[in-house]
CHARMM-style PDB file with segment names, atoms N, HN, CA, C and O in Angstrom:
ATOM      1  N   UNK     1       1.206  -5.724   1.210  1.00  0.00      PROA
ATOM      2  CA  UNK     1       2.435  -5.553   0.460  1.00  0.00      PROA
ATOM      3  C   UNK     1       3.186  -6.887   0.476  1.00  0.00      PROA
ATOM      4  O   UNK     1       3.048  -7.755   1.338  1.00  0.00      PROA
ATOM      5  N   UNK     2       4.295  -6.960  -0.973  1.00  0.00      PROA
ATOM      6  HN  UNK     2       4.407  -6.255  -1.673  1.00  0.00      PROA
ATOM      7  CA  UNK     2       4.575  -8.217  -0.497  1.00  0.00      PROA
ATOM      8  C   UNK     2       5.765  -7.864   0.276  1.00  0.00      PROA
ATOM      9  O   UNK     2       6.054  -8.940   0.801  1.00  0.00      PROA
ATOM     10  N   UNK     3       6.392  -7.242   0.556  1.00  0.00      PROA
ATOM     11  HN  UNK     3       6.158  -6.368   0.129  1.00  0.00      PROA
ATOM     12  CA  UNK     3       7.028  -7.342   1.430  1.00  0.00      PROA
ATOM     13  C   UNK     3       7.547  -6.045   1.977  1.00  0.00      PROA
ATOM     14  O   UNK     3       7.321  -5.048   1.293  1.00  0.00      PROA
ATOM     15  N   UNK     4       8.221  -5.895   3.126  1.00  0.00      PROA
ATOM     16  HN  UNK     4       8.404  -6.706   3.682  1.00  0.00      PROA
ATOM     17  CA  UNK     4       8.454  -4.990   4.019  1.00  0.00      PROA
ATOM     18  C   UNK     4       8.870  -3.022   3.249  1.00  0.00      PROA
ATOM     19  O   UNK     4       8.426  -1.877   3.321  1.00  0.00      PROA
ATOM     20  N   UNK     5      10.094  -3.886   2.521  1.00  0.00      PROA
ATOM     21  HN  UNK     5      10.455  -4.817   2.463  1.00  0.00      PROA
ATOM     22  CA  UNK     5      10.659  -3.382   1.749  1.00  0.00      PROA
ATOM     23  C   UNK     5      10.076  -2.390   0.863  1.00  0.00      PROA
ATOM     24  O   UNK     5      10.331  -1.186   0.850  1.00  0.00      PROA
ATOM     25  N   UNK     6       9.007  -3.231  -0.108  1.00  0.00      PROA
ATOM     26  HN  UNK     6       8.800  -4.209  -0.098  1.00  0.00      PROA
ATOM     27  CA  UNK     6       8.035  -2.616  -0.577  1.00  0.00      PROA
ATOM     28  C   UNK     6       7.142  -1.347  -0.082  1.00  0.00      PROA
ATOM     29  O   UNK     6       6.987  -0.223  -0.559  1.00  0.00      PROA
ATOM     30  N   UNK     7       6.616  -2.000   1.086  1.00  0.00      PROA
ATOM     31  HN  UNK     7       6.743  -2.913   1.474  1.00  0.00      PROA
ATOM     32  CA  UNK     7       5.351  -1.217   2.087  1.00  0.00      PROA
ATOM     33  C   UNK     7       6.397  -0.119   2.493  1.00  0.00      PROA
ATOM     34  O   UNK     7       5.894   0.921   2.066  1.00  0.00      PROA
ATOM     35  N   UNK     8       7.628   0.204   3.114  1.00  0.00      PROA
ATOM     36  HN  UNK     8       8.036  -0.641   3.461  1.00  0.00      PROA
ATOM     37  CA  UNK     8       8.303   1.479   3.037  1.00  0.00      PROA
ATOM     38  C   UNK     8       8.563   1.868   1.833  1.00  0.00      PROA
ATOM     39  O   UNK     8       8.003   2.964   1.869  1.00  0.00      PROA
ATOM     40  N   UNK     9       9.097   1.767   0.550  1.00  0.00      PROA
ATOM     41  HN  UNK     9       9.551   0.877   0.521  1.00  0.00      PROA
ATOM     42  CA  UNK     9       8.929   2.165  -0.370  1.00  0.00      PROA
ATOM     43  C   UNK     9       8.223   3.055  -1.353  1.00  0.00      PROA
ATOM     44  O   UNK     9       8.631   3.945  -2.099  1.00  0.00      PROA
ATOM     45  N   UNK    10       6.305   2.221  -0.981  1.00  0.00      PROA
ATOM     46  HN  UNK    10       5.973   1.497  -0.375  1.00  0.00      PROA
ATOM     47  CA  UNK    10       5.699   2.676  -1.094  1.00  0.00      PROA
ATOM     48  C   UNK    10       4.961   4.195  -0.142  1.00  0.00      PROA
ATOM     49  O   UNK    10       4.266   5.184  -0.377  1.00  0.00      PROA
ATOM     50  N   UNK    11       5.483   3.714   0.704  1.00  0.00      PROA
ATOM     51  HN  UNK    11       6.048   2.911   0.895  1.00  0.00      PROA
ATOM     52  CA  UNK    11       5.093   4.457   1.543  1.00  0.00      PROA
ATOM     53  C   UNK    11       5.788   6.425   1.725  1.00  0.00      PROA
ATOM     54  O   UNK    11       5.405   7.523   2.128  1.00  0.00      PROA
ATOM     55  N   UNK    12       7.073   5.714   1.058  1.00  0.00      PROA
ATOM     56  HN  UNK    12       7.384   4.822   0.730  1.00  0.00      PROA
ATOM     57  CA  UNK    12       7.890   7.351   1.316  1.00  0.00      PROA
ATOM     58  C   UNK    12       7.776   7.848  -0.261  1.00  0.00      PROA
ATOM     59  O   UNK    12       8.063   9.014  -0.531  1.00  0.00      PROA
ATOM     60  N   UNK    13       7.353   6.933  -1.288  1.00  0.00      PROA
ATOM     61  HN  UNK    13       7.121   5.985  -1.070  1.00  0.00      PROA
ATOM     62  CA  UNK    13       6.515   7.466  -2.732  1.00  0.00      PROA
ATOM     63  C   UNK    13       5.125   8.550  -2.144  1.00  0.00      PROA
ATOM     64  O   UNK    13       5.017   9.775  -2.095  1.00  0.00      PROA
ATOM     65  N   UNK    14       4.362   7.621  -1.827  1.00  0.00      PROA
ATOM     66  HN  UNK    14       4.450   6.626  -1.867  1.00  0.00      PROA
ATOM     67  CA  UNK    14       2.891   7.995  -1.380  1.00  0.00      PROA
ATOM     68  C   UNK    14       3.157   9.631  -0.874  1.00  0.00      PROA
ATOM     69  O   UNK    14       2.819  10.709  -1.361  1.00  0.00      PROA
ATOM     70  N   UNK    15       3.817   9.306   0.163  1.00  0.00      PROA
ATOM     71  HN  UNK    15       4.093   8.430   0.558  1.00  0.00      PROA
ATOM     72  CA  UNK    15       3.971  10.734   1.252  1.00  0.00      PROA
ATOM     73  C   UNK    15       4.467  11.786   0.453  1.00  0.00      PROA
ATOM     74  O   UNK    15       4.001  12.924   0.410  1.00  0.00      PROA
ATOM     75  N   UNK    16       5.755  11.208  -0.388  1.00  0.00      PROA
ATOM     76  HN  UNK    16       6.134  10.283  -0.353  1.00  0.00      PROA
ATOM     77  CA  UNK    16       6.393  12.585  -1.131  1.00  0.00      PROA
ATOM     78  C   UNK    16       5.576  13.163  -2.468  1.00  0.00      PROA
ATOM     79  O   UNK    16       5.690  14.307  -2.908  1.00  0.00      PROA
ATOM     80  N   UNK    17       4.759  12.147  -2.992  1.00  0.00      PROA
ATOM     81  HN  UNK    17       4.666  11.218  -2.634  1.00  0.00      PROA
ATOM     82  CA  UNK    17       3.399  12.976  -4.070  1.00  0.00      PROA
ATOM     83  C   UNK    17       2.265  13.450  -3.287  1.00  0.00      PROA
ATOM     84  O   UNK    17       1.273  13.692  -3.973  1.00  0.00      PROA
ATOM     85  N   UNK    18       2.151  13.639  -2.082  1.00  0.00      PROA
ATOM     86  HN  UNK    18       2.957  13.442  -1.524  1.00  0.00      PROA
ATOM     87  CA  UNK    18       0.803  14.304  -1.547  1.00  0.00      PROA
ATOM     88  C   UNK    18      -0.330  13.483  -1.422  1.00  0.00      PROA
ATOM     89  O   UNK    18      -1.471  13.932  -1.320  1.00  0.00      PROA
ATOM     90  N   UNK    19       0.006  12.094  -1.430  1.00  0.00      PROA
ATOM     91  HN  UNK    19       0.933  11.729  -1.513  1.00  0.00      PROA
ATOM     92  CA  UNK    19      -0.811  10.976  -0.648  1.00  0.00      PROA
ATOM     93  C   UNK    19      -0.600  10.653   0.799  1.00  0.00      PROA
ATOM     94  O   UNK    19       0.399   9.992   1.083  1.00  0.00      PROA
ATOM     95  N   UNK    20      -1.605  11.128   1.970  1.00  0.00      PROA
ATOM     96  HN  UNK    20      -2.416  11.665   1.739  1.00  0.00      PROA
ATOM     97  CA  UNK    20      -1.234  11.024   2.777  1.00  0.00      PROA
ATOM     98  C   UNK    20      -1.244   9.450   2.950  1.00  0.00      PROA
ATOM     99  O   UNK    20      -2.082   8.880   2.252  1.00  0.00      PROA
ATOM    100  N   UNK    21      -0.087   8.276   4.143  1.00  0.00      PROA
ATOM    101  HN  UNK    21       0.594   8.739   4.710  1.00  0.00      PROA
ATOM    102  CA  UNK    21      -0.448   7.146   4.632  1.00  0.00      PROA
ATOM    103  C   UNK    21       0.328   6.929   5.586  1.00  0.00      PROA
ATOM    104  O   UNK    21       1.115   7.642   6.208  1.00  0.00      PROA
ATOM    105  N   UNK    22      -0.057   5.544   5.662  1.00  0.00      PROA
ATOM    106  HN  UNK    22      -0.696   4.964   5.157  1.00  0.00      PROA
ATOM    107  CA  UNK    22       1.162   4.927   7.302  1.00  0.00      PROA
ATOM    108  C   UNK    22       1.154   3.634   6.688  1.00  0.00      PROA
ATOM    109  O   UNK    22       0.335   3.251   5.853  1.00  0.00      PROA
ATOM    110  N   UNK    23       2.239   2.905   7.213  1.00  0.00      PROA
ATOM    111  HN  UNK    23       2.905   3.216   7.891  1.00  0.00      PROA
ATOM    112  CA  UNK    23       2.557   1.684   7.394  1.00  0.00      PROA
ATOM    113  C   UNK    23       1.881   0.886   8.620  1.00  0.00      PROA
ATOM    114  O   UNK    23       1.914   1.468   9.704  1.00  0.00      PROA
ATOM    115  N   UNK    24       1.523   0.139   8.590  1.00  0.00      PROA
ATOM    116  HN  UNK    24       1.497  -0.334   7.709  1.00  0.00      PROA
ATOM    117  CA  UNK    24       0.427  -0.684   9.421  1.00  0.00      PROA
ATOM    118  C   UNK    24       1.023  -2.246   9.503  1.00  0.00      PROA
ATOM    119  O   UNK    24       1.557  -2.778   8.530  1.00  0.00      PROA
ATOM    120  N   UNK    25       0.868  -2.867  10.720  1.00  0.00      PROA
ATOM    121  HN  UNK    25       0.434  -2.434  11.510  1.00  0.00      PROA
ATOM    122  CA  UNK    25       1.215  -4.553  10.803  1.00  0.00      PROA
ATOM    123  C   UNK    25      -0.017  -4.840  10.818  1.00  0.00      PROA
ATOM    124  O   UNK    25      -0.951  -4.331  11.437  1.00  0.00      PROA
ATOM    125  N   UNK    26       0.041  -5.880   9.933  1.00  0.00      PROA
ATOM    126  HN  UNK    26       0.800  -6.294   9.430  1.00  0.00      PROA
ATOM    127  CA  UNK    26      -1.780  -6.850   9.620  1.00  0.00      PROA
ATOM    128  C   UNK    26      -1.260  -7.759   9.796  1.00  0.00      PROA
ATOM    129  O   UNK    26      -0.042  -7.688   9.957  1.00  0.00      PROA
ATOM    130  N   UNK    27      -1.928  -9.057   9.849  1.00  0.00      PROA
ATOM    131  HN  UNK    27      -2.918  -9.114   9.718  1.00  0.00      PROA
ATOM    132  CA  UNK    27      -2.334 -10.312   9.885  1.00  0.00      PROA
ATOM    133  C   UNK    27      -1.275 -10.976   8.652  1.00  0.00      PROA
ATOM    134  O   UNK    27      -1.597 -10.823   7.473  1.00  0.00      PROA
ATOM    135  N   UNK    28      -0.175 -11.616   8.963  1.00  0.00      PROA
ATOM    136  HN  UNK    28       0.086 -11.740   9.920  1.00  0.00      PROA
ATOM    137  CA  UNK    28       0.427 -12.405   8.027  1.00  0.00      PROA
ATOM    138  C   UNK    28      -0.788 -13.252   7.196  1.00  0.00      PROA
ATOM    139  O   UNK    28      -0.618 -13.562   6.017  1.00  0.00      PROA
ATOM    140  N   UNK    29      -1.787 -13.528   7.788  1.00  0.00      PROA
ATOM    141  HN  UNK    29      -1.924 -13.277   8.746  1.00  0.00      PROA
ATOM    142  CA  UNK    29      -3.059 -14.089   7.306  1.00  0.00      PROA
ATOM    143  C   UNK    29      -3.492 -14.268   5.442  1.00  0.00      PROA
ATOM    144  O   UNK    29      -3.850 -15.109   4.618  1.00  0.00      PROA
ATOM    145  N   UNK    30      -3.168 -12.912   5.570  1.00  0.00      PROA
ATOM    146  HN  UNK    30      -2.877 -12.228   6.239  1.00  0.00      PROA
ATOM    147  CA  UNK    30      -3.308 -11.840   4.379  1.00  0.00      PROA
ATOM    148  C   UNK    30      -2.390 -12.187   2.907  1.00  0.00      PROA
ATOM    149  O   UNK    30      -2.314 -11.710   1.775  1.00  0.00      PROA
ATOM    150  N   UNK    31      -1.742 -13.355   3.705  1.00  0.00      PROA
ATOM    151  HN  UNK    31      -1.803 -13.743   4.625  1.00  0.00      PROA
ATOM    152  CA  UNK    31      -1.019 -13.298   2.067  1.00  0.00      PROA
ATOM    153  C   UNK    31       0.550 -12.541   1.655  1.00  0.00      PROA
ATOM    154  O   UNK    31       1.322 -12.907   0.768  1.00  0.00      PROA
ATOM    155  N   UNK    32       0.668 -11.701   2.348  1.00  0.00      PROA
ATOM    156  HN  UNK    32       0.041 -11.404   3.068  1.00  0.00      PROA
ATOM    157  CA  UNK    32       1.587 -10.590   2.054  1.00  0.00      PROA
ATOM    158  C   UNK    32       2.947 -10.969   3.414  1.00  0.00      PROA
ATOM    159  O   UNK    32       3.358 -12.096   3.689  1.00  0.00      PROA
ATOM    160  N   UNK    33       3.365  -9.754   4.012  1.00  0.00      PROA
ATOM    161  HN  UNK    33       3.031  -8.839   3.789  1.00  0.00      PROA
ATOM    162  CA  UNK    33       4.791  -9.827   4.728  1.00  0.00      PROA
ATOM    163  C   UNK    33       4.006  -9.487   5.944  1.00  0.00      PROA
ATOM    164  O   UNK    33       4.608  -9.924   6.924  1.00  0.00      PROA
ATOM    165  N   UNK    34       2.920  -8.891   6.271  1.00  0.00      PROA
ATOM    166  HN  UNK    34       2.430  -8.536   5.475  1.00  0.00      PROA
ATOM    167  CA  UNK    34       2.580  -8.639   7.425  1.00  0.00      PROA
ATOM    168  C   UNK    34       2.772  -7.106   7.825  1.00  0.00      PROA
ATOM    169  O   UNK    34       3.101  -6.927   8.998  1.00  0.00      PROA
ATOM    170  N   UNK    35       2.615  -5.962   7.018  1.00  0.00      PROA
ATOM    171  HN  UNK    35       2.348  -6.107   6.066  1.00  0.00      PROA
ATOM    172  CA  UNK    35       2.860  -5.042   6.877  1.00  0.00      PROA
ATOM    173  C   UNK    35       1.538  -4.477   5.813  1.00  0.00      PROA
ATOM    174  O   UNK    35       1.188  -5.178   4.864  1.00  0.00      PROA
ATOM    175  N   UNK    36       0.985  -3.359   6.059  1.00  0.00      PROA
ATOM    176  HN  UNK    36       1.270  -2.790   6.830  1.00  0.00      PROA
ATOM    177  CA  UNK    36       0.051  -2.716   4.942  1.00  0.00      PROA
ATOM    178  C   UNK    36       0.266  -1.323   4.688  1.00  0.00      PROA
ATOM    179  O   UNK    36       0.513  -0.596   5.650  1.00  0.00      PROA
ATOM    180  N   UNK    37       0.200  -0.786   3.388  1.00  0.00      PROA
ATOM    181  HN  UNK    37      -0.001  -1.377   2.606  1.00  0.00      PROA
ATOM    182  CA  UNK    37       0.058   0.227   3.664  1.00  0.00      PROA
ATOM    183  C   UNK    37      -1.700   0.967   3.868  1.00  0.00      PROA
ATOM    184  O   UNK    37      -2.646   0.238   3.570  1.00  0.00      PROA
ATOM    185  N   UNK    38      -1.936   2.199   4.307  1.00  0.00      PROA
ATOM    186  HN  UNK    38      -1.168   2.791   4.550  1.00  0.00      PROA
ATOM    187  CA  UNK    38      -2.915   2.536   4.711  1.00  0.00      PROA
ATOM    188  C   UNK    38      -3.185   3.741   4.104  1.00  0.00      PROA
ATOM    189  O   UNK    38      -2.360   4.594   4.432  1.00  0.00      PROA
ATOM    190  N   UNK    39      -4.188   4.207   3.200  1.00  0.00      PROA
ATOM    191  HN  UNK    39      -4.859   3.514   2.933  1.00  0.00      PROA
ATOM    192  CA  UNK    39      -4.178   5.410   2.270  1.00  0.00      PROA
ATOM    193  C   UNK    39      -5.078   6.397   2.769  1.00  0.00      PROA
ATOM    194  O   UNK    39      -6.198   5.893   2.856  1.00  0.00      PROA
ATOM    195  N   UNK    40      -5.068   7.471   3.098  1.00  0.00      PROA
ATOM    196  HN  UNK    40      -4.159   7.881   3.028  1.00  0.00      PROA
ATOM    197  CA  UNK    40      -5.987   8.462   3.871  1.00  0.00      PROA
ATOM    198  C   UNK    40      -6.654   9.340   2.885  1.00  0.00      PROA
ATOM    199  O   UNK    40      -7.462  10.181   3.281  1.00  0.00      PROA
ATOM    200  N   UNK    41      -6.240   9.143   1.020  1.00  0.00      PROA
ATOM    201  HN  UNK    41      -5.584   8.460   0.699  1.00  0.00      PROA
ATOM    202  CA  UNK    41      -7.043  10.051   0.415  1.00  0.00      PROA
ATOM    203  C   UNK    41      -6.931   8.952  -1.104  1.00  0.00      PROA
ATOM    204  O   UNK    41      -6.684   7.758  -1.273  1.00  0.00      PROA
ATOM    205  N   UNK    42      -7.194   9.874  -1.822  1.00  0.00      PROA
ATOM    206  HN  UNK    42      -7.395  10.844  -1.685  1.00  0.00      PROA
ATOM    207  CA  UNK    42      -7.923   9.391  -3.069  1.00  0.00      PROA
ATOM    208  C   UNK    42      -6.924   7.521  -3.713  1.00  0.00      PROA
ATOM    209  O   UNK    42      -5.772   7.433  -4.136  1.00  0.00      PROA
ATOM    210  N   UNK    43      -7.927   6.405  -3.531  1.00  0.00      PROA
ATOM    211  HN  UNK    43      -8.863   6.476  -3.187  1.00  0.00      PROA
ATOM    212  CA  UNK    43      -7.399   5.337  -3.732  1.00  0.00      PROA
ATOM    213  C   UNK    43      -6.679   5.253  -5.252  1.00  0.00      PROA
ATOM    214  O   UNK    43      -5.468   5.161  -5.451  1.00  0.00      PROA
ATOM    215  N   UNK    44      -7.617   5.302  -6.155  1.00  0.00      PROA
ATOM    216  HN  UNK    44      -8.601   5.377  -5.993  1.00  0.00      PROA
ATOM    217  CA  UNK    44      -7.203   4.961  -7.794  1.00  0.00      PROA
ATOM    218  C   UNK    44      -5.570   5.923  -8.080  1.00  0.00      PROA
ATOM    219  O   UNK    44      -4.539   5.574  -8.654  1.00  0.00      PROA
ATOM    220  N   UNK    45      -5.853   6.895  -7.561  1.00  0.00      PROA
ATOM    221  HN  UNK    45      -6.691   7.178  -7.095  1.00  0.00      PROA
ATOM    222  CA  UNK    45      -4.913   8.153  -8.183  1.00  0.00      PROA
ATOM    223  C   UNK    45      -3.425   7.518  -7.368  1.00  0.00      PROA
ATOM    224  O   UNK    45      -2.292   7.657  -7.829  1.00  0.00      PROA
ATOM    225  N   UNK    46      -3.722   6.896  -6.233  1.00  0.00      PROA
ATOM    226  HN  UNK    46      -4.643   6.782  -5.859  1.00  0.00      PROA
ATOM    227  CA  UNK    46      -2.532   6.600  -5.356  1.00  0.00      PROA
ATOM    228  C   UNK    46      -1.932   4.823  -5.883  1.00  0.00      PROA
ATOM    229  O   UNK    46      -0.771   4.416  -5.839  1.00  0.00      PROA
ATOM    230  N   UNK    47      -2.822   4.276  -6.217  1.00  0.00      PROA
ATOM    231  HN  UNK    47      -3.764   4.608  -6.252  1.00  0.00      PROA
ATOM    232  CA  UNK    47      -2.467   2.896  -6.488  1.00  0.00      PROA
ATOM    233  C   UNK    47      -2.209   3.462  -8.292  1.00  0.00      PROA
ATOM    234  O   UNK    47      -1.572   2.608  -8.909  1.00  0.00      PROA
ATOM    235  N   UNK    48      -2.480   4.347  -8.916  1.00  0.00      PROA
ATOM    236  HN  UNK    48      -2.997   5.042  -8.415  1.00  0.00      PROA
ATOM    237  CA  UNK    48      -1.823   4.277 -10.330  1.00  0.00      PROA
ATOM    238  C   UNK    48       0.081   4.888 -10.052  1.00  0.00      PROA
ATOM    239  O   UNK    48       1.099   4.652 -10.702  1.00  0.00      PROA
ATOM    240  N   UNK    49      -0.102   5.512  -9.107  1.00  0.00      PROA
ATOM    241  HN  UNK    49      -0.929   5.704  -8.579  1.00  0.00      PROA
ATOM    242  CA  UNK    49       1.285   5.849  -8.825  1.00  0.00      PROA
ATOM    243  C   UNK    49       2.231   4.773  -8.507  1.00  0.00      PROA
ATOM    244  O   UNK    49       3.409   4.738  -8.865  1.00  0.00      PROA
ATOM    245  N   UNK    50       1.622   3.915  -7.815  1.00  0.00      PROA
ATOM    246  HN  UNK    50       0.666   3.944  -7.524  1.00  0.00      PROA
ATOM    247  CA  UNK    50       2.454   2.518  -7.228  1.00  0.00      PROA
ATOM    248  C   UNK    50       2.633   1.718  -8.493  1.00  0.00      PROA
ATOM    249  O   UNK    50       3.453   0.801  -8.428  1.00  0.00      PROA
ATOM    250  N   UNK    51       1.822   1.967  -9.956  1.00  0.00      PROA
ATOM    251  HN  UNK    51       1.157   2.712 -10.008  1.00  0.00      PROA
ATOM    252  CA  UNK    51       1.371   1.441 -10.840  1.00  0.00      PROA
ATOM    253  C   UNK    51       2.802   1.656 -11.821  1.00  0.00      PROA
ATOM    254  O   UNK    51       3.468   0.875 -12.501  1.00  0.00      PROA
ATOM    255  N   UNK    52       2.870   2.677 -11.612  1.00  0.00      PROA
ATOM    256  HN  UNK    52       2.329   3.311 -11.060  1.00  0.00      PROA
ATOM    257  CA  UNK    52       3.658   3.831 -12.732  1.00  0.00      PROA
ATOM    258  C   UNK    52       5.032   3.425 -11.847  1.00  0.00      PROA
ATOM    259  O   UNK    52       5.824   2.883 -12.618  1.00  0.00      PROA
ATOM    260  N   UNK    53       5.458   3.492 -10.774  1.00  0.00      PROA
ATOM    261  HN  UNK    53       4.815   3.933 -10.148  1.00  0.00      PROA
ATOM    262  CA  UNK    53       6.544   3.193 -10.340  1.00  0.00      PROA
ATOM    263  C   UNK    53       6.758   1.660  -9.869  1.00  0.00      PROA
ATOM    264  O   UNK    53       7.471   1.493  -8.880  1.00  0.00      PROA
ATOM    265  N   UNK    54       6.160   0.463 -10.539  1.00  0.00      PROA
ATOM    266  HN  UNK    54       5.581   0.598 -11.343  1.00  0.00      PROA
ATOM    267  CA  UNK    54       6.225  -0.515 -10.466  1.00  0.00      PROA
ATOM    268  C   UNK    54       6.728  -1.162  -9.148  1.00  0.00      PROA
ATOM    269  O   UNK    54       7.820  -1.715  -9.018  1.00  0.00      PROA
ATOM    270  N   UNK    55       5.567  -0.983  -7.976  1.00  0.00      PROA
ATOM    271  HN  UNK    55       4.680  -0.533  -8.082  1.00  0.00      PROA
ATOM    272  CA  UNK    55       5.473  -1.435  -7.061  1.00  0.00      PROA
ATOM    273  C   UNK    55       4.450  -2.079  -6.872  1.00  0.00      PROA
ATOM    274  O   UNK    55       3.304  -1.630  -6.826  1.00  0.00      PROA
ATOM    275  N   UNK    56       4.925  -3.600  -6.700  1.00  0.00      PROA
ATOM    276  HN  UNK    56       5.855  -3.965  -6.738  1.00  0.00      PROA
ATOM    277  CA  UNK    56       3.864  -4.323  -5.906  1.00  0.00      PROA
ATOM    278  C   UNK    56       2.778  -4.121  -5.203  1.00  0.00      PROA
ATOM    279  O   UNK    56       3.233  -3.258  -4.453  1.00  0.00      PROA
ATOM    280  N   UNK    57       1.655  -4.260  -4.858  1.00  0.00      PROA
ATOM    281  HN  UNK    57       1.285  -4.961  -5.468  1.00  0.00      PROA
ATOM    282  CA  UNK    57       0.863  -4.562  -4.325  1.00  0.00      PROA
ATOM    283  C   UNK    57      -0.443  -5.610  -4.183  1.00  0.00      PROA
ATOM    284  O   UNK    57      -0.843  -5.945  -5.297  1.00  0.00      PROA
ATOM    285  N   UNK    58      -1.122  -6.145  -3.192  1.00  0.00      PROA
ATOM    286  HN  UNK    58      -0.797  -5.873  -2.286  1.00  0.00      PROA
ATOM    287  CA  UNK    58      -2.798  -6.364  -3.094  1.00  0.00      PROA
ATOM    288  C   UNK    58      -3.746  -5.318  -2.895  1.00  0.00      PROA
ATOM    289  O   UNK    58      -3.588  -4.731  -1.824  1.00  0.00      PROA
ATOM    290  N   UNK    59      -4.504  -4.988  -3.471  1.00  0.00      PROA
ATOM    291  HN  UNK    59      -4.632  -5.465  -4.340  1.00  0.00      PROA
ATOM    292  CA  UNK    59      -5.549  -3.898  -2.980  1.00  0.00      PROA
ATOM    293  C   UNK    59      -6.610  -4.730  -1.911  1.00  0.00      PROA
ATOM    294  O   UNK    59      -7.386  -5.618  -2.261  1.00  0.00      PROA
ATOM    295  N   UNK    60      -6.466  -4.302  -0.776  1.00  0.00      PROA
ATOM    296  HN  UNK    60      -5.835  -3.580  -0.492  1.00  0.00      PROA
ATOM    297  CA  UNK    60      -7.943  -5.314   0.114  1.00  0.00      PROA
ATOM    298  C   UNK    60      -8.303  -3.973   0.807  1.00  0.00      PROA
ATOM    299  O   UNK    60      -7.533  -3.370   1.554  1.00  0.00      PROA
ATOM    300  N   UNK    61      -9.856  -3.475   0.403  1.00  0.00      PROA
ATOM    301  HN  UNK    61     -10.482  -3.965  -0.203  1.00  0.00      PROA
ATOM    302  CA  UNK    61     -10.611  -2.846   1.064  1.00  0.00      PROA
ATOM    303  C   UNK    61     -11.405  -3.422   2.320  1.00  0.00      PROA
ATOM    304  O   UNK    61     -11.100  -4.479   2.872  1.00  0.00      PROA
ATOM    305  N   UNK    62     -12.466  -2.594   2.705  1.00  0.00      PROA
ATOM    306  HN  UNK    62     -12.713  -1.735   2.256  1.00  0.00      PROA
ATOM    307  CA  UNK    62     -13.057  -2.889   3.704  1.00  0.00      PROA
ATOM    308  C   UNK    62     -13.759  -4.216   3.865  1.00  0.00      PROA
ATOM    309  O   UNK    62     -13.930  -5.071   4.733  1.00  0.00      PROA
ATOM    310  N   UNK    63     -14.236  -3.860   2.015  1.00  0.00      PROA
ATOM    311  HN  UNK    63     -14.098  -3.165   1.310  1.00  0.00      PROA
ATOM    312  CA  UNK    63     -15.103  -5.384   1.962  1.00  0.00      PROA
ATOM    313  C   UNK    63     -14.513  -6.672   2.220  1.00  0.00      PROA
ATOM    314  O   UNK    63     -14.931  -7.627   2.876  1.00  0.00      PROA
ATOM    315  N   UNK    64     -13.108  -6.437   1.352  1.00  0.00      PROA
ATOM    316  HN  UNK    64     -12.769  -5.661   0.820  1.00  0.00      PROA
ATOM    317  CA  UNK    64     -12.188  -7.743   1.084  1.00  0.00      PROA
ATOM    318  C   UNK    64     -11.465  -7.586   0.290  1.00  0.00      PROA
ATOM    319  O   UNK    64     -11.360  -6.450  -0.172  1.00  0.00      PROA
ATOM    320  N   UNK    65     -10.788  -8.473  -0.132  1.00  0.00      PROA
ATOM    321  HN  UNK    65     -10.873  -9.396   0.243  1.00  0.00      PROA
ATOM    322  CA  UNK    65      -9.756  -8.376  -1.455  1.00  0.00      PROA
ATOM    323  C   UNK    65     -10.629  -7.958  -2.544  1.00  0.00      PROA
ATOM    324  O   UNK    65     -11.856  -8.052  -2.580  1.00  0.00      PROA
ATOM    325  N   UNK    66      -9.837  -7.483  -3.435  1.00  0.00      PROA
ATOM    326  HN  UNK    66      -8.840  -7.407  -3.406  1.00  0.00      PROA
ATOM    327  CA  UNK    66     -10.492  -7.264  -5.146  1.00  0.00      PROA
ATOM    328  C   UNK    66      -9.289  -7.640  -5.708  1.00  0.00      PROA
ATOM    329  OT1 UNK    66      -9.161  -7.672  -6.931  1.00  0.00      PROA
TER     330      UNK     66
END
């Protein structure tokens, strides 16, 4: 996320449509604020929501960034 702000944001969106997640500290490494969010069910359906409510994000899976 880029920033803190965001990653709660997103995060109390996510929870209140029936995406379960958490907020997570990563690696400033990453580009972002040092904060992630973490999605426990369906990715596309949850990042079009962040989409639709014009919130920021990076998508980085397991592999890596996309």
């Amino acid at each position: 996320m880029p920033s803190y702000t965001y990653a709660i944001k997103g995060a109390k969106l996510l929870n209140a449509r029936g995406y379960p997640c958490e907020i997570k500290r990563t690696e400033k490494a990453t580009g972002g604020c040092g904060y992630s969010i973490h999605i426990n069910s369906s990715c596309s359906d949850a990042l079009s929501l962040l989409d639709r409510y014009k919130i920021p994000y990076r998508l980085i899976t397991d592999g890596g960034e996309t």
